[in-house]
N, C-alpha and C positions, 0 to 999 in steps of 0.2 A: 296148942299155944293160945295161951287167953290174950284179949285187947289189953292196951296197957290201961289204968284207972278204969278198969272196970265199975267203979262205982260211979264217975263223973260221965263214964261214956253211957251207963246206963240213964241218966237223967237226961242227958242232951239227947239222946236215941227217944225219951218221951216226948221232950218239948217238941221234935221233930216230929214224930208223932198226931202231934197235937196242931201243929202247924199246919202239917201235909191235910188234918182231917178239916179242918179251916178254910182251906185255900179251896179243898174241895168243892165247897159248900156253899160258895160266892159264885155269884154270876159271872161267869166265863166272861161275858165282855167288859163287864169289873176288872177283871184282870187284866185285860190287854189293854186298858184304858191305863191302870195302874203302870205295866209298864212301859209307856210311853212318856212318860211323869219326867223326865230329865228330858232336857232341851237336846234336838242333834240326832233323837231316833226314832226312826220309822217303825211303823204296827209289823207285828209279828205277823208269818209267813205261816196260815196253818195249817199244818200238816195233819191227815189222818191218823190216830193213835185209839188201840184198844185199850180200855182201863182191867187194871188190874197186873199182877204179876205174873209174868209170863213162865212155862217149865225150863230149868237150869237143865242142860247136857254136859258129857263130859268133854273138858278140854287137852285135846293134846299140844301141849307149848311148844313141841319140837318144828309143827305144821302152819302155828299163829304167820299171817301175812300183814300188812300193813295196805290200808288205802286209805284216799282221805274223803273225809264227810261230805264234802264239797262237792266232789265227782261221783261217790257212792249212792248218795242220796238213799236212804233208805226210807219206806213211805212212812215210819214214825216217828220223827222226828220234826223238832218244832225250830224253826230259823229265823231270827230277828237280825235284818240285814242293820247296820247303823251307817250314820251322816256324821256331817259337816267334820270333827278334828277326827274322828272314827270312819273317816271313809274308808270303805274297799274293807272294812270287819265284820266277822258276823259273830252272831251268838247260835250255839246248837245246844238244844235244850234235847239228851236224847234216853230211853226211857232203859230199865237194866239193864245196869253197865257195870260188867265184872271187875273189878280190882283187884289184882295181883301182887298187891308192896314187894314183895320177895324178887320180883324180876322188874320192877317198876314200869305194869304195863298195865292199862285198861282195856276190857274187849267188849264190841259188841257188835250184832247180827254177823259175831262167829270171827271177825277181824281187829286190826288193833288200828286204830283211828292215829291219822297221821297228825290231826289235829292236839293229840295226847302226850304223844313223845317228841313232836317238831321235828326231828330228825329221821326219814324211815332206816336208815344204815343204821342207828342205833339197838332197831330190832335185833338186827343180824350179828351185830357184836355181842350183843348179850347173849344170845343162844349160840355162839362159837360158832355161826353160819358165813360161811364162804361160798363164792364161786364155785371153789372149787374142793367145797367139804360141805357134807352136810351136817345137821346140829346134830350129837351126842346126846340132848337133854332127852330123854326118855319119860320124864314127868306128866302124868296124866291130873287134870284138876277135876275131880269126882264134885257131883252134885253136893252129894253128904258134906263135903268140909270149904263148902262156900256158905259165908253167913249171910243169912236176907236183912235187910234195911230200907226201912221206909224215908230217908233221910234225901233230901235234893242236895247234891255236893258238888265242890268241884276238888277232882284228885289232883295232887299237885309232884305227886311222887314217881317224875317220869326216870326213865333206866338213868340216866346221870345226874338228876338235878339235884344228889343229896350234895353237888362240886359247887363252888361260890357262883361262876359263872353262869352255870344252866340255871340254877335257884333263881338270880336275877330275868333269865328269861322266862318264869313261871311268874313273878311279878307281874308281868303285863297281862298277862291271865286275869290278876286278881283285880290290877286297878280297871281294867275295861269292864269288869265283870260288876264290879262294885257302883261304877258309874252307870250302867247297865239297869242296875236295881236288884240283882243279885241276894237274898236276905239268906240264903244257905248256909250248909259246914265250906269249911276247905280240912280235907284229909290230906295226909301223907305218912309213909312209914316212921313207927317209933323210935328208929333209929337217927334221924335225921338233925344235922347238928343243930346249938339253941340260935344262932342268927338266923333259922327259919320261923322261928317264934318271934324273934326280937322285928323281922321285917314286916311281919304282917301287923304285930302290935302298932309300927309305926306308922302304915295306911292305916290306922283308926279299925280292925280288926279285932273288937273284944274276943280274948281268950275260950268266952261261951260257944264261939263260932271256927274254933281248931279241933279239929279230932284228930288222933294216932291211929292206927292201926299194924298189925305186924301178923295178916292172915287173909287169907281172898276173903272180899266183901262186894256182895251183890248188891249196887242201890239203884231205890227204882228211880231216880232222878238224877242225870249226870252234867253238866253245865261245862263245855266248851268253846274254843272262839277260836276265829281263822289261824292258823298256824306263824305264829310271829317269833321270829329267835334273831340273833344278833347279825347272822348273814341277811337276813332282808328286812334289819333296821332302817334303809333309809327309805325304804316304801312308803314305812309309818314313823316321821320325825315328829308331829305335834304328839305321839301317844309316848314317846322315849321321852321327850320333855316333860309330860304329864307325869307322865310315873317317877323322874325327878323331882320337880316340883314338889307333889307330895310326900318324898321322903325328908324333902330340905323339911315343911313345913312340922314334919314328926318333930324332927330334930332339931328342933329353931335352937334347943339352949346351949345346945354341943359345941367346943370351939373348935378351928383348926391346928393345922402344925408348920406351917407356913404357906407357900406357892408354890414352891418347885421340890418335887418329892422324890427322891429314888425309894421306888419299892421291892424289900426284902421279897424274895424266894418264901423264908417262913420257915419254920420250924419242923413245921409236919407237911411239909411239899417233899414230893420224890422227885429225886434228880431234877439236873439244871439247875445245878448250884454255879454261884460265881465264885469258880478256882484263885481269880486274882483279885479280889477284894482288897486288900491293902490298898493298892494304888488305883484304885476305882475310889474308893472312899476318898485317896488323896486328892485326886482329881475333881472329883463334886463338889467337896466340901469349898473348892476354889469358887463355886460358885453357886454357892449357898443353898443346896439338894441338903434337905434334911433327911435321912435314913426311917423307913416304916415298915413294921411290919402288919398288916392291918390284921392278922387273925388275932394278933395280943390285945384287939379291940373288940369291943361293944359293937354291934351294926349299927346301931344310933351314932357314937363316935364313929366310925369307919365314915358316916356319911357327912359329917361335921370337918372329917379331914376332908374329902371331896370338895366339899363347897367352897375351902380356899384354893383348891390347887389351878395351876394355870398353864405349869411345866412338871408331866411323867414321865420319870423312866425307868423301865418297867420290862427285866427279862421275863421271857412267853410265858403265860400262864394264867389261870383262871382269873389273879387278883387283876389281868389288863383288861378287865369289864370295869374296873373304876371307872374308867373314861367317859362312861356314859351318867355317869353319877358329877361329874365336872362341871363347870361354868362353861355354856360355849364357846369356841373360838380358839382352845386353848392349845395345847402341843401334846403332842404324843411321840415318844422314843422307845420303840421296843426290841429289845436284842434278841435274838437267835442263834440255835446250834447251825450249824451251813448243813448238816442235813437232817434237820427238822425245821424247814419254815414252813409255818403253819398261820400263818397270820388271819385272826377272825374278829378283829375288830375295823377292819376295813370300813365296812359296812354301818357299822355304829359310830363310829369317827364321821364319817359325810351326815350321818344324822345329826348328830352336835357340832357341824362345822368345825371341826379341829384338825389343825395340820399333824400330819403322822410322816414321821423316821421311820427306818431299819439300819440296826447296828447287826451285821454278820461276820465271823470270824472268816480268816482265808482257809481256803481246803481245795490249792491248787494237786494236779494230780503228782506234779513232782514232791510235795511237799504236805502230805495229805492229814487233814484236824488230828493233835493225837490225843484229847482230852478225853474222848469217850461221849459220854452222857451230862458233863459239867461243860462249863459255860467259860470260856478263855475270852474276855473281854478286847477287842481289838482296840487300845488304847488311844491308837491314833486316830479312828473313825471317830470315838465318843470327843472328842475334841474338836474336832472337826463342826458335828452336830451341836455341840454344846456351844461354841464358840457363833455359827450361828444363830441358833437357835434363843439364846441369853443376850444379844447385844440390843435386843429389841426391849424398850423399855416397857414393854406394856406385859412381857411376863414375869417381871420380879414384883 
């Protein structure tokens, strides 16, 4: 399988090239001088590193483990602790690091860095690994069909972030990374939908600094940061701000759709649909919930509707990461099946200060859910909430 634009990924693999032979060439404490150049961070932590490219082995994906950078410490890698709105983040600067797009995992010194995929359970899903099964995958990654790169990146294509929700938690990646001083690629599989182009274009991301890939790619430069995702969003609230901020700023021209939003399920979401829509519709529109579906948008728009809203509600799903794309303070309503609550914006709601609902249907055991996998809206609850939740002047 060849890279996609082979002819553009060939030019940026030179300038890369050319860069890496640059940076080489410069006095080392030129550099660490260089990146300290943003207010807020501390001199880089320096680790032992041999130059040059190290020998590729083969990888068995069935046996890949996860740990994290932070507890691993392995003696080559380079760690830039940060300050003041960056407290408690780091940067791992750490040296060939395999890419696997096809399983959306990066490996190195033989493991899969926890810092990569934020989730380590995500390993184990994707290789059909259970307790109480071992993985099936049989896949050997041979030396021969891993390509070398002299490129500093940061991979952005962890097992699920090609889903709206995880993508947003790879943002934080990029705006820490970029405040950082960061002048690398960001990769990710060529598969991956265009609001991951459209998102990074709007952090001020020129297109020269995206690469695709759609085949393992060894590079000798890999640029990670502490492990940050939406359950331990409120650790880090001034960086969930930040990375708002500047997508409002992308999007200054974009308008919205009102303040109080019910948001569509979507066209191409599986299952947890809402079976009783007619009189869900009738019911909001009583209180002026305008209907969105946000994939029939732009990301630019998508964040242009965020910046008005004040009141969501929003059955489970990847689109309840808006929330964190919101004005502070504001409301959150989110409905669930009564047996799938899964609620993970918990955590990013306390980071934006916003009041958070559950709407759950009954599924007493005399009388137990019979809708399946779609979404029976308990009528009298959302009125309830809504009647609440609406009488307050400061969300319309």
């Amino acid at each position: 399988m060849a890279v996609k634009c082979a002819n553009r990924r060939v030019r940026r693999e030179t300038e890369a090239v050319a860069s890496h032979i640059a940076a080489a060439s410069r006095d080392p404490t030129q550099i660490s001088r260089d990146r300290t150049k943003n207010a807020g961070f501390r001199r880089a932590d320096m680790l032992s590193r041999e130059s040059g490219l190290s020998p590729l082995t083969s990888l068995a994906v069935a046996g890949l483990q996860c740990q994290s950078l932070a507890t691993a410490a392995p003696d080559n890698i380079r760690v830039t602790r940060l300050t003041d709105w960056a407290e408690g983040i780091s940067v791992f600067e750490i040296p060939d690091v395999i890419c696997l797009p096809e399983y959306g995992i990066q490996v190195c010194h033989g493991f899969v860095p926890e810092e990569a995929i934020n989730y380590p359970a995500h390993l184990d899903m994707r290789l059909g690994r259970w307790p109480d099964k071992r993985s099936t995958d049989d896949t050997i990654i041979t030396p021969e069909s891993i390509e070398r790169s002299p490129a500093s990146v940061c991979f952005l294509g962890h097992v699920y972030s090609h889903v709206f929700g995880h993508w947003c938690e790879e943002l934080l990646k990029v705006v820490t990374l970029e405040k950082f001083g960061f002048d690398g690629f960001y990769v990710f599989p060529d598969w991956y939908p265009p609001y991951c182009h459209d998102s990074l274009r709007l952090l001020g991301v020129p297109p020269t600094r995206v690469m695709t890939i759609n085949k393992p790619v060894c590079y000798e430069r890999v640029f990670l940061t502490t492990t940050i995702h939406h359950f331990n969003a409120h650790e880090f609230p001034q960086l969930i701000l930040y990375l708002r901020d500047r997508l409002y700023a992308g999007a200054a021209d974009e308008v919205g759709a009102g303040h109080r939003i019910w948001v569509e399920r979507g066209l191409h979401a599986k299952g947890r649909d809402v079976i009783n829509k007619e009189e869900v519709y009738d019911r909001i529109k009583r209180y002026d919930f305008v209907p969105i579906d946000f994939g029939q948008h732009t990301f630019g728009k998508q964040i242009g509707i965020d910046r008005e809203i004040r009141v969501m509600i929003v059955p489970h799903g990847s689109a309840s990461v808006h929330c964190g794309f919101m004005p502070s303070a504001g409301e959150i309503i989110e409905i669930f099946l009564p047996f799938h609550i899964n609620p993970s914006v918990l955590q990013l709601c306390q980071a934006m200060s916003h009041s958070y609902h559950q709407i759950v249907a009954r599924n007493p055991n005399h009388e137990p859910y019979k809708f399946g996998l779609e979404i029976m809206v308990d009528m009298e609850h959302l009125e309830l909430v809504l009647s609440a939740v609406c009488r307050d002047r400061s969300t319309k």
